[in-house]
Phi, psi and omega in degrees: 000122149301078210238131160204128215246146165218125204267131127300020243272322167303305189272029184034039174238214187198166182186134220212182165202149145254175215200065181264119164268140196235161161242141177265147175277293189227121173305345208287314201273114144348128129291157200225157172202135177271098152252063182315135186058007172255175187224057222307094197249011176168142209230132178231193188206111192290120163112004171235240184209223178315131151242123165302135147220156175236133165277160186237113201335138191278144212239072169055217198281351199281333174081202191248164142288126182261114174256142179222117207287118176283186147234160181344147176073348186282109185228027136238132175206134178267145192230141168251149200205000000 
């Protein structure tokens, strides 16, 4: 994981990009991700591009779920927020 954040501080917020090397199992399978407290503005994949993604009804303290279709080979993906 890769993380690199930039402070707001007059507008009290952060806005951010990670950066995950995932190792995958089964290609087959969603990343699923929790983003409690976040504001999703993009899901890309290094060495492609643009990735769909769907948020998912916010579930109590638990946030909302970022699900993301990889596609084969994809084994970083940046999520900007």
């Amino acid at each position: 994981m890769d993380l690199d954040l930039r402070v707001d501080f007059d507008a009290e917020q952060l806005t951010g990009r990670v950066v995950l090397s995932l190792a995958r199992h089964d290609n087959s399978k969603p990343l699923q991700l929790d983003t409690r407290g976040l504001d999703i503005r993009g899901v890309t994949w290094v060495g492609g591009g643009q990735l769909a993604y769907e948020l998912g009804e916010r579930r109590g303290v638990l946030g909302r779920s970022l699900v993301v279709n990889l596609p084969p080979g994809a084994d970083q993906v940046v999520v900007d927020y």
